[in-house]
N, C-alpha and C positions, 0 to 999 in steps of 0.2 A: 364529093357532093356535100350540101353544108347541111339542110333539111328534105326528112323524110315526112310527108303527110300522109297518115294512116287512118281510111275512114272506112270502119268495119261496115257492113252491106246486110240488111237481112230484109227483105221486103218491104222498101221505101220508094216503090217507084214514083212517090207523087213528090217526094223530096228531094232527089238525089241529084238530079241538077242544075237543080238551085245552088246544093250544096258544092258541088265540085265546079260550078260557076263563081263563086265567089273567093275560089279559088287563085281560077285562071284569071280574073281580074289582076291581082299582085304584078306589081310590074319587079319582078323579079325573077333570074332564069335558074339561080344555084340547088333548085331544088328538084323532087319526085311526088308525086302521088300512087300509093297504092292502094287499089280498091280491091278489099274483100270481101268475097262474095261467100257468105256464111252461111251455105246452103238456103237461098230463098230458097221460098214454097209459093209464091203465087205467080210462077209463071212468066213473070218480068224480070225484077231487080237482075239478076244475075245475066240477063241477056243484056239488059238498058248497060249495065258497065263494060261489056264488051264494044257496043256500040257509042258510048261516048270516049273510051278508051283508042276507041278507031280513028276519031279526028284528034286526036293530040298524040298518037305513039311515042315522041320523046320526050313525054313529062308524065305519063300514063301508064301504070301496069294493074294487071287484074290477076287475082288469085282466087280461084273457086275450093272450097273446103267445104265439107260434111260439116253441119253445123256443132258450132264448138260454144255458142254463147259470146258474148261481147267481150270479156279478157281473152279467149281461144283467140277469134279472131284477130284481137290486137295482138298477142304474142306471135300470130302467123307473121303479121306486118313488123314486125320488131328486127323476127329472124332474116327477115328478105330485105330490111331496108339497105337503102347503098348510103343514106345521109350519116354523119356526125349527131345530127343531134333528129330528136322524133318530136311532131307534133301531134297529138291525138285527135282528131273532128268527125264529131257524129253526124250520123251519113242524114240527120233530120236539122243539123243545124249552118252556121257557117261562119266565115270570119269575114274582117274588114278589107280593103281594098289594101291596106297599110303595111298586113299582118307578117307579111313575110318579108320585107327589107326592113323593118325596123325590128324582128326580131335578130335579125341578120344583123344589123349594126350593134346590138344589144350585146350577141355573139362575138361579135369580132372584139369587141371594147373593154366585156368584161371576163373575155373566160368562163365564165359561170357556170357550172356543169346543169343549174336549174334557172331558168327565167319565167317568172311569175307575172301574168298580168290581170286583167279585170273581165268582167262580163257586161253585157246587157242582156237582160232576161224583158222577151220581148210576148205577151200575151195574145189570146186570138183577137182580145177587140181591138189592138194592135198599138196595145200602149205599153211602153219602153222605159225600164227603172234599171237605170245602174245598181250593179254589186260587185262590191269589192270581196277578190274570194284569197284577199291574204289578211292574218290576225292583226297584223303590223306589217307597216312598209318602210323599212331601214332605207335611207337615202342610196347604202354602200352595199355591196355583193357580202354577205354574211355564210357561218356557217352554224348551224341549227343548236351545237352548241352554246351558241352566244347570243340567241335570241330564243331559247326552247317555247316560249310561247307562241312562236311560228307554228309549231305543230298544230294551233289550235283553227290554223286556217282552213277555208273548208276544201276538202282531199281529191278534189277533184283533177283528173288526169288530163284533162283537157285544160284547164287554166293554166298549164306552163310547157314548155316547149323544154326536153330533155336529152342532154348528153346519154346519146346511144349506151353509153360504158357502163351507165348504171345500174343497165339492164344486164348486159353481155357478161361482164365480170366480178357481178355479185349472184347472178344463177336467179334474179329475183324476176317471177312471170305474175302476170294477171291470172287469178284463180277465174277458170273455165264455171258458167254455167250456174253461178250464182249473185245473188243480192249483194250489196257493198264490196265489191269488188276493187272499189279505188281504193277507198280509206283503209284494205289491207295492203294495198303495195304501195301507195304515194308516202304514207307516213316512215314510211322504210327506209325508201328514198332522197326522205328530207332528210333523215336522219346519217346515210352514208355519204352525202354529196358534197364536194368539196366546198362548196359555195353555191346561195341561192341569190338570187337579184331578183327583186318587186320592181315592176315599176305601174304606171301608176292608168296607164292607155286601159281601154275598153276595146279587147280586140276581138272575141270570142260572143258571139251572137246567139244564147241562147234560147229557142223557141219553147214557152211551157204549153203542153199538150194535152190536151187530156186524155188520152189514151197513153199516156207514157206510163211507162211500167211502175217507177213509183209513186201514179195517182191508180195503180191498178186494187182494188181492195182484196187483194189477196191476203189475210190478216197474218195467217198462219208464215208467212215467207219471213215478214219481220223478222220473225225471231232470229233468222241469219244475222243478225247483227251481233247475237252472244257470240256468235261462232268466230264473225270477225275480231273483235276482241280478244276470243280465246288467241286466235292469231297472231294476233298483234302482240300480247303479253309474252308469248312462248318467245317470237322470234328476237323482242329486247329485250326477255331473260337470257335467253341462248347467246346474243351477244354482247353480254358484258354493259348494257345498255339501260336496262330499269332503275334504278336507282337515282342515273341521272334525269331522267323524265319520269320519275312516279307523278310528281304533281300532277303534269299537266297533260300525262294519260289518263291521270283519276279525271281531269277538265274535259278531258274529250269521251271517254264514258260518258261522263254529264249531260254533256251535248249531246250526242250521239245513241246510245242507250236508255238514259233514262228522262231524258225530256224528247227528242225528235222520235225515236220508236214509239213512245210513247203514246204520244198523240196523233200520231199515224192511224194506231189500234183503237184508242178512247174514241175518236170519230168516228169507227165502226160502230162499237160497242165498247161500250162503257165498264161493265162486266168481264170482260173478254180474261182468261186465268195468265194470260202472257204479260199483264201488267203488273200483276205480284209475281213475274219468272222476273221479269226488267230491275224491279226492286230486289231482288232477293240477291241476284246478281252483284248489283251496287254493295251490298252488305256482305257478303260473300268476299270480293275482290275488291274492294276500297272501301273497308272499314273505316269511318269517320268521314265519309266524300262529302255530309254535308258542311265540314271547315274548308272546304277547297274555297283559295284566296281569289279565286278566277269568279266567281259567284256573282260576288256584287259587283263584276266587272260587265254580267249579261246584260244585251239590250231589253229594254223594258218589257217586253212580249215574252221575249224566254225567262226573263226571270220571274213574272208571273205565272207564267207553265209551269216552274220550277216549284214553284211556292203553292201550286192550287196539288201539285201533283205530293207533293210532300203529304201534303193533308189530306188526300186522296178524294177533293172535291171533285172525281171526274166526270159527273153529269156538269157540272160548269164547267167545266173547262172544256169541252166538245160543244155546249151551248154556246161558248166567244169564240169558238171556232169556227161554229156555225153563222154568229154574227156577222162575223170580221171576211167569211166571204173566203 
């Protein structure tokens, strides 16, 4: 089997098949879906997968598990897949009618242990803005190596479709039950993969919600993001690996910790003491981040985040946040 589709289940019944509808649209047969069921709680989801799982049995399995959180889940689907290669799709969003033969032909052509493609991020009043969720799109299958400013792409597990083996034979799981979950195992990934391939299709349909977890103001959860990081440094010191990407893991700090955390929290509370932990961080683990050469490469918006946040004008900067909507 070539693709395994893994879409974690946790009380979605208003979403889920839609989601696994767009699916079964794919006019393609080499593939699986597995739905896990990550201990709902209200009563449905975990029934609705049984019963849509009814009308398709040979493309359909269900796994009920005590809930594990969104890596659990997906690490359940990782162990049980029968595909070659995993695609990740959350159980509130979907893909194109396209997604799975032209990954397929992707696969067949390049080898590539990673295939990278695009989004459209699709809002309630139901207008539609492409994003591109690679740093760069090398025409040729690369290896991270030779483009390290890939890493700067944003980490998300579901923007590419992955050789099973990356999982299986480097021991590397989605940490269970917490915040940034991707950007500690995708960046890993780039990094061990024999070859990545961009290409350049909008395949991956993602719905922004307002109830989704990170528009939830739980301020305090943020802070997981030190943690990922702590992660992240240990595991490309342990192997043999910082050195060669100091830069543009100071770049992704940047991103990541002290501009997007950031302003996460400043739009609660401006005050909030996590915003001197973000900075102190920064000073702490990348002494001198503000010469990172990636800087003046930010799109206009972060790098004015970048710049109000330096000078810690954070009532304005949560004021054009508020503006910009």
């Amino acid at each position: 089997m070539l693709i395994s589709v893994i879409i974690p289940v946790y009380n979605v019944k208003d979403y889920l098949n839609d989601c696994v509808a767009s699916v079964l649209k794919n006019s393609f047969n080499d593939y699986e879906i597995i739905l896990v069921d990550d201990g709902s709680t209200d009563g449905v989801s975990g029934q609705l997968c049984d019963e849509i799982a009814s009308g398709h049995p040979e493309l359909i399995r269900v796994i009920h598990q005590e809930n594990k959180g969104l890596g659990g889940a997906r690490n359940t689907g990782i162990v049980n897949a029968l595909g070659d290669y995993l695609l990740f799709l959350d159980s509130d969003d979907s893909i194109t009618d396209n997604t799975l033969p032209l990954l397929a032909e992707k696969i067949t052509s390049s080898g590539a242990d990673i295939i990278a493609f695009n989004f459209n991020n699709v809002y309630p009043d139901g207008s539609k803005v492409p994003v591109s969720a690679n740093y760069i799109q090398p025409s040729e299958a690369f290896k991270l190596s030779e483009h390290t400013e890939y890493l700067l792409s944003l980490p998300t597990a579901c923007g590419r479709v992955w050789k099973k083996t990356l999982f299986t034979e480097s021991g590397i799981e989605f940490p269970s039950k917490v915040w940034y979950e991707d950007i500690r195992t995708t960046t890993k990934l780039f990094a061990l993969a024999g070859s990545i391939l961009t290409i350049p299709d909008a395949l991956y349909i993602y719905y922004q919600r307002n109830d989704s977890i990170m528009h939830t103001p739980n301020i305090l959860r943020n802070r997981e993001i030190i943690d990922a990081f702590d992660d992240i440094l240990v595991w490309f010191k342990g192997n043999g690996m910082y050195e060669e990407y100091k830069d543009v893991l100071c770049q992704l700090a940047i991103d990541n910790v002290y501009v997007a955390a950031s302003v996460r929290v400043l739009r609660e509370d401006t005050k909030h003491p996590l915003l001197c932990e973000f900075s102190q961080y920064m000073d702490n683990n990348f002494p001198g981040y503000q010469n990172s050469p990636y800087i003046a490469k930010l799109p206009k918006m972060k790098k004015l985040a970048y710049k109000l946040l330096r000078g810690k004008h954070y009532k304005l900067l949560a004021l054009l946040f508020k503006i910009k909507g």
